[in-house]
C-alpha positions as CSV (number, residue, x, y, z in Angstrom):
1,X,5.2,-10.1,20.4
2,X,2.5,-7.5,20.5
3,X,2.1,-4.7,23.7
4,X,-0.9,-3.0,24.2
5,X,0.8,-0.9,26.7
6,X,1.4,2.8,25.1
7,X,4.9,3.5,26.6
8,X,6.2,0.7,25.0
9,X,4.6,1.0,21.9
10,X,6.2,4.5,21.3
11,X,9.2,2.9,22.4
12,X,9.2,0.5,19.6
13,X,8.4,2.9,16.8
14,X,11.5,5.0,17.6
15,X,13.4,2.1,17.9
16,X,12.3,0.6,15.0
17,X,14.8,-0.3,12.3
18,X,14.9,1.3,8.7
19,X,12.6,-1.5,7.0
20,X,10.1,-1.6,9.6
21,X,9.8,2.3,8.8
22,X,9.2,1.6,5.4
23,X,6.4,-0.1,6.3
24,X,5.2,2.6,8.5
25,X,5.1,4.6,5.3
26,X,2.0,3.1,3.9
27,X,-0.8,5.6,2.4
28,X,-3.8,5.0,1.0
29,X,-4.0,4.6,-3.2
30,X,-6.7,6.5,-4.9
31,X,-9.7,4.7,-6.0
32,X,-8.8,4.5,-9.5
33,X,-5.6,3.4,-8.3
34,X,-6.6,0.6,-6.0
35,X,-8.2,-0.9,-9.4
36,X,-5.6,-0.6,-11.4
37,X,-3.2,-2.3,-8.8
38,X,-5.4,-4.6,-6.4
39,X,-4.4,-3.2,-3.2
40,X,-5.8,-0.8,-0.9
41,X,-2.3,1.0,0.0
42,X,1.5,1.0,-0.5
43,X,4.9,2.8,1.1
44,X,4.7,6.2,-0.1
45,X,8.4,7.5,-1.8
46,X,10.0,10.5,-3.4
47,X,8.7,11.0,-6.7
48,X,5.0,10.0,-5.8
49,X,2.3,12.4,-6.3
50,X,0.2,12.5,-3.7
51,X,-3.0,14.9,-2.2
52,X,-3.1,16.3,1.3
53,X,-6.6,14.8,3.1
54,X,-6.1,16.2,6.5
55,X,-4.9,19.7,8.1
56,X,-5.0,23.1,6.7
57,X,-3.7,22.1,3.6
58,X,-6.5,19.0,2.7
59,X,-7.0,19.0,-1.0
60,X,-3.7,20.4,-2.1
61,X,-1.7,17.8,-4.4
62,X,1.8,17.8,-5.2
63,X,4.7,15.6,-5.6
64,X,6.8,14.0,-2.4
65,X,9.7,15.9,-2.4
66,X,11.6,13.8,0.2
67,X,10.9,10.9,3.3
68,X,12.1,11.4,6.5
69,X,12.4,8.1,8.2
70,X,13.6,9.3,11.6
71,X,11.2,11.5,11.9
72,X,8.4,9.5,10.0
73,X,7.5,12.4,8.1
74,X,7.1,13.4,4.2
75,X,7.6,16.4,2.7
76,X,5.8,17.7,-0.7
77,X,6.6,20.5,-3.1
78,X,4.6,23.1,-2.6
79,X,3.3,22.5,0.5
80,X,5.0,25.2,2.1
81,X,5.0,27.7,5.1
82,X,7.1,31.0,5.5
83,X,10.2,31.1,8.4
84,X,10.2,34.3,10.4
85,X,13.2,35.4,8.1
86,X,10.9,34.9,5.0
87,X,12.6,31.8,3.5
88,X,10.1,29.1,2.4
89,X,10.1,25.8,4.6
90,X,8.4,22.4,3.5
91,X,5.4,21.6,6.1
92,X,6.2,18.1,7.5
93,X,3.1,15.7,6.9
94,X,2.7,12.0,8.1
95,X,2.3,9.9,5.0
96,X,-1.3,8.4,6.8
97,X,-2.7,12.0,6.1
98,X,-1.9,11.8,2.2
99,X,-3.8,9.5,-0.7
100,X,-1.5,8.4,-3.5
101,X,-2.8,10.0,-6.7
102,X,0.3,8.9,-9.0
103,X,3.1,6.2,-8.7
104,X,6.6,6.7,-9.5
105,X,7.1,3.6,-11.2
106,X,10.8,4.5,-12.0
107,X,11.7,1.5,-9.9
108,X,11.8,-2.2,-10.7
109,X,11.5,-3.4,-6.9
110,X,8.7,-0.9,-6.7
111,X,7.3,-3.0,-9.4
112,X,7.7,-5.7,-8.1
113,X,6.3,-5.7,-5.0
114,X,3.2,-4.0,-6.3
115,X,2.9,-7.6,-8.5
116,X,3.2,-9.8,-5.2
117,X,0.5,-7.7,-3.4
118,X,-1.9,-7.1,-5.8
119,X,-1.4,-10.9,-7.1
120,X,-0.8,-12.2,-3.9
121,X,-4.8,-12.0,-3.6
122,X,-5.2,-13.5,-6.9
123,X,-3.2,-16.2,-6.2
124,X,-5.2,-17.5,-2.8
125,X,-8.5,-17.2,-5.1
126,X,-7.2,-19.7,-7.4
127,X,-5.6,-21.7,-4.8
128,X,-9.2,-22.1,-3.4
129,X,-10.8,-22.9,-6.7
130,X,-8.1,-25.2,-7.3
131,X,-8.6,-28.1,-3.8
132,X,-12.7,-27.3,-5.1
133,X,-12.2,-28.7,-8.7
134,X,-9.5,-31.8,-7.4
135,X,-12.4,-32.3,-5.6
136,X,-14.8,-32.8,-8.0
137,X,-14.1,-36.1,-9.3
138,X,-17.9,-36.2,-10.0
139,X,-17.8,-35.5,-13.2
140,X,-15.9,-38.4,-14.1
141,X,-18.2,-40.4,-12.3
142,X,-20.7,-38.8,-14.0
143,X,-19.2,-39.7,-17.2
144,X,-19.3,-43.6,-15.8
145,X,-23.2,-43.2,-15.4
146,X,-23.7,-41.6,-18.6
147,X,-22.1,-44.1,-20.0
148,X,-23.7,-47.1,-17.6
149,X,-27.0,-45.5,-19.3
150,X,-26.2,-46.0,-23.1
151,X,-25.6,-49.2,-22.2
């Protein structure tokens, strides 16, 4: 069931359970990306190389060095910001302010899923051309003219 109501909303993402993170994860692909794959955004994961569209650091591309679920947060080499004791410190970004410029395509179940969603599409155009050609039994009727002409 949905809530419009904002406490409970915040409630329920840090409640949430491990999977429905993941699916909090989504970023945007990069054009040349979304063509090559047929979709318009996926989980980002370590491994990924992504740019940085928002904040101080918008335009800056690196890889995701590692996910923080609890925290909904991703981290990426390079982006980086100096402690008070001098020791480097990754700059925590949500993955909504990063576009996926290369997939780590390391894993099968990544592969996977990118076939259902970009085919998933696909498959609901030919289901639709499909019922339109059953339904075109015209033709053979057609045929039955043509051949109610020759005769």
């Amino acid at each position: 069931m949905k809530t419009i109501q904002p406490r409970k909303q915040r409630k329920r993402l840090y409640e949430a359970s491990g999977h429905d993170r993941y699916k909090r994860f989504s970023s945007s692909l990069s054009p040349e990306l979304k063509k090559s794959h047929g979709t318009n955004s996926i989980p980002v994961r370590r491994g990924d190389t992504v740019r940085i569209m928002r904040g101080d650091r918008n335009g800056f591309e690196g890889k995701v060095k590692s996910v923080d679920r609890k925290k909904y947060r991703v981290f990426i080499e390079g982006a980086t910001r100096e402690k008070v004791d001098g020791t480097p410190a990754f700059v925590p970004l949500h993955p909504s302010k990063v576009m996926i410029t290369r997939l780590n395509m390391d894993d099968k179940w990544r592969k996977r899923a990118l076939e259902r969603k970009s085919t998933g599409k696909k498959v609901e155009l030919v289901e639709v051309k499909k019922p339109a050609e059953e339904k075109t039994p015209e033709p053979s009727k057609e045929k039955e003219i043509t051949g109610t002409k020759g005769e």
